[in-house]
N, C-alpha and C positions, 0 to 999 in steps of 0.2 A: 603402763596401765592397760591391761584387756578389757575391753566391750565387748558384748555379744548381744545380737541383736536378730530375734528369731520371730516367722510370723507365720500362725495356724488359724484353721477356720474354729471358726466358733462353735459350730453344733460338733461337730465331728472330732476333732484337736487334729486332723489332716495338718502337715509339713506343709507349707508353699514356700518359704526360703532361709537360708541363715548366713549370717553375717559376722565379723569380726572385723578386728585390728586391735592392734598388741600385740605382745608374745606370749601371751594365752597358746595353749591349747582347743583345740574345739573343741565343742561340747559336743559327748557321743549323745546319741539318741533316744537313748532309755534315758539322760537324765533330763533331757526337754522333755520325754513325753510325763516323768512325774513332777516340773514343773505346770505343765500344763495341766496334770491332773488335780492338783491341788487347787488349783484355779478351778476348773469347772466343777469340783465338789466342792469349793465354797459356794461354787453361784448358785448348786441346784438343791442347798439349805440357807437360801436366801440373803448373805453372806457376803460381803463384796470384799475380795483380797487384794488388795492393792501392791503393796511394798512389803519387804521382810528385808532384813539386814544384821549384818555380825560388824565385826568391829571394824573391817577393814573391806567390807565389799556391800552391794546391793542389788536385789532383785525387783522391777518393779515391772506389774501387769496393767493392760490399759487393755477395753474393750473399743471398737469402733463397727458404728453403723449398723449391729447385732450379727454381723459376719464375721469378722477377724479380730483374733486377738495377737495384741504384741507381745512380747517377752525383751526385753533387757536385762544382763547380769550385765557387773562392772563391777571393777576393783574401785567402788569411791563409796563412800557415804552421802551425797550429794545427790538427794533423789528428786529433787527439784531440777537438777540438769536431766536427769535422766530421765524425766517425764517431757523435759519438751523434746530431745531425741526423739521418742518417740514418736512426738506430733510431728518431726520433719519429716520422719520415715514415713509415716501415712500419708502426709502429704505426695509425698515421692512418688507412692503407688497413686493417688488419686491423680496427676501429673500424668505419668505414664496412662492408667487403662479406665481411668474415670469413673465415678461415682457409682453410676447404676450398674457397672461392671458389678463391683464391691460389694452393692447390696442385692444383687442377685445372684451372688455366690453359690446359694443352695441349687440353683437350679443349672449353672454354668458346667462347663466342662473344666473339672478343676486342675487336670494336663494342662490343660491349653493356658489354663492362666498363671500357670506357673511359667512356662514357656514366657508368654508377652512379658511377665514381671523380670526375666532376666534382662530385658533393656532398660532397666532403671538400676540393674546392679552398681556402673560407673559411676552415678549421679548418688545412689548411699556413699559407696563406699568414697566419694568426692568429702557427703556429709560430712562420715563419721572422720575421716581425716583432721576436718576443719573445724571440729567440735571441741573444744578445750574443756573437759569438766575442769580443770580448775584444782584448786586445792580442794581437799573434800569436806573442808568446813566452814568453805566460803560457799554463797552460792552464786553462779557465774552469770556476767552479764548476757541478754536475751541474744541469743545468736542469730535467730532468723527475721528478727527484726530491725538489723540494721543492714543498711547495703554498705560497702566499701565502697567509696569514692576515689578519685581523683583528683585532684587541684588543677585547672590548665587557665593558664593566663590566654588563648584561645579559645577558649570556649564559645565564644559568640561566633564565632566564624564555623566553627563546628556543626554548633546547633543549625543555622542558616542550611548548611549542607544536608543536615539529617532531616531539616525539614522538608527540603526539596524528595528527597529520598523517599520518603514516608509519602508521599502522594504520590509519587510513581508507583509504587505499589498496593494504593489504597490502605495505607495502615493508620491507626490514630496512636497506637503502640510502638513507639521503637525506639532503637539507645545506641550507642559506641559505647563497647567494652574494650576496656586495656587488662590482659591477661585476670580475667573476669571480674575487673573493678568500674565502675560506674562512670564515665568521661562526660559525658551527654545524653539527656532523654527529651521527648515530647514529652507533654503536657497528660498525655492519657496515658504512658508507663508511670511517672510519678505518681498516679490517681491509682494504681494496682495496689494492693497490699502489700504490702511492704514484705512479710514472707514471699506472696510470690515474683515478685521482682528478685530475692533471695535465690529464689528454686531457680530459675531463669537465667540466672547468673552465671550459677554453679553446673547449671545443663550443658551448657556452649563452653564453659571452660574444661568439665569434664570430658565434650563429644569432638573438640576439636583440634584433638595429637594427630591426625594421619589425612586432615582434610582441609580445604578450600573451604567449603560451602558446607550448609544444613539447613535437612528440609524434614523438620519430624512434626508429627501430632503432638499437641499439648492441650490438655485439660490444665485449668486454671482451678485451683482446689477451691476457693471463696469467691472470684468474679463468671466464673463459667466452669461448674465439677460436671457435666453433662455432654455440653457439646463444644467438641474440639477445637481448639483453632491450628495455623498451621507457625510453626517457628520458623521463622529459616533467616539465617545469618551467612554474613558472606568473609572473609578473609580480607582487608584493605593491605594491609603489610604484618608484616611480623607480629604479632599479639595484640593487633587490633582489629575489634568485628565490629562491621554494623550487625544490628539484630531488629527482628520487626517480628511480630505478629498479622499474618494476614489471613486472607480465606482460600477460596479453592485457587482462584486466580491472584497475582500472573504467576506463568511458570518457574520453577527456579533457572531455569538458564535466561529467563528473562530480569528476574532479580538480579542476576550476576550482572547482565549488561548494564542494567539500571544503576546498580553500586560503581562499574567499572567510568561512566558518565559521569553520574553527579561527584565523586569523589576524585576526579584525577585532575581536580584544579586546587584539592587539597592535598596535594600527594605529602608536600615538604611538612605542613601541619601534623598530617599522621605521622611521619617518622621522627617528627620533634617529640612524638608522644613517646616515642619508643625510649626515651632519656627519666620517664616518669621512674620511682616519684621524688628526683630531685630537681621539682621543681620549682626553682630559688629564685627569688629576685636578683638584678644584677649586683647590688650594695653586699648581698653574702655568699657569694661566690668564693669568698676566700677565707670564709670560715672551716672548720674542722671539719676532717671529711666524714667523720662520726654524724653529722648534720643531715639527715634524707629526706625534710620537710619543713614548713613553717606554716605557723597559722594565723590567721590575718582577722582578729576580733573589731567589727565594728561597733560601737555605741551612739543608738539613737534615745535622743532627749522625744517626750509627749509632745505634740504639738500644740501648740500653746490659743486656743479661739481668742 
């Protein structure tokens, strides 16, 4: 199935990026710019175009912030997926270069922000990877609203640690990811929006093939689209990060030491994580090895005055 996933300014229909995956061809340029044009001569006879579709594919337009408009083509009928694509991809850019970025578009240097938007290409194209449209006449479950978790019969020992973590650093935000699934959080990452703990996820699993550590800007699209905070996550072992939100201070090399502290009393914990996620009780260990989780339903009765 090809996706194509194209974003222009609003007054102008100016290029700022395009995107794929599939085995699509890309789409040459004249035929973006008479999608785009069909769009803006619906807007300016008052007219709002949203979606257009043939039997086996779909185009769907989305305006944001009176600056940028999206484009999505896809081989699906399914324009219910391909309306919330859209919202992660905005998202993605609000992430990267923030709100007022966005909406002062008219007045910005629209080079340069084409430029900064190439550091969110990893973190799309992470997206559109992980985006299943689905059959194209089902419509698919909310992707950016759930986190992928973990199961760890440790978890409390975890947490302990990551809380110690999170106040060496001053953070009320922070988590252990296992190859960008959800192990452990504070109390103020679960209180995020559920998309952006999503975008968060997908940042640090997409930024951390060739690296130790990460120390970038993040605008938070729905708790903070304005002013930055900083991300930075550290390497524990093999596909586990701590992650935190913090501000200007501490340094990352002093993160580092901080993580290198509070974590190397947990060393043998973290790399038990690294067997995730067959993590089985001792009783079904010798089940099928088809078997890579279990789930543990508990039922509570009303309490009774």
């Amino acid at each position: 199935m090809g996706v194509h996933v194209m974003a222009l300014t609003l007054s102008g229909g100016l290029p700022l990026f395009s995107r794929q995956i599939g085995n699509s061809q890309p789409l040459p340029f004249s035929l973006i710019a008479s999608l785009n044009g069909v769009h803006m001569f619906c807007n300016s006879q008052q007219s709002g175009l949203k979606s257009t579709s043939t039997q086996d594919s779909t185009v769907v337009w989305k305006d944001y912030e009176d600056s940028i408009t999206l484009i999505v083509a896809a081989s699906t009928t399914n324009e219910s997926a391909l309306t919330e694509l859209m919202d992660c991809i905005f998202n993605t850019i609000i992430l990267t270069v923030g709100l007022e970025e966005v909406r002062g578009l008219q007045t910005r240097n629209i080079e340069r922000l084409k430029r900064e938007l190439r550091s969110c290409f990893p973190l799309m194209d992470k997206i559109l990877d992980a985006v299943d449209l689905g059959d194209r006449n089902v419509v698919p479950t909310d992707f950016m609203s759930m986190v992928e978790t973990v199961l760890c019969s440790d978890s409390l020992s975890l947490k302990n640690c990551l809380g110690v973590f999170a106040e060496c650093v001053e953070s009320l935000f922070a988590c252990v990811l296992l190859n960008g699934c959800l192990v452990v959080a504070t109390c103020g990452w679960w209180e995020l929006v559920a998309s952006e703990r999503k975008l968060l996820s997908l940042l640090v699993d997409a930024s951390s093939g060739d690296c130790t550590a990460l120390d970038v800007p993040v605008f938070l699209p729905c708790k903070s689209p304005s002013v930055p905070f900083r991300l930075v996550a550290v390497c524990l072992v093999t596909g586990v990060w701590v992650v935190a939100l913090c501000g200007p201070e501490p340094a990352l090399a002093a993160v580092e030491q901080y993580a290198a502290k509070v974590w190397r009393p947990a060393i043998d914990l973290l790399r038990n994580l690294q067997g995730a996620p067959r993590f089985l009780p001792p009783g079904l260990q010798q089940n099928h090895h088809c078997i890579i989780g279990s789930v543990r339903t508990i039922v509570t009765s009303p309490i009774r005055r």
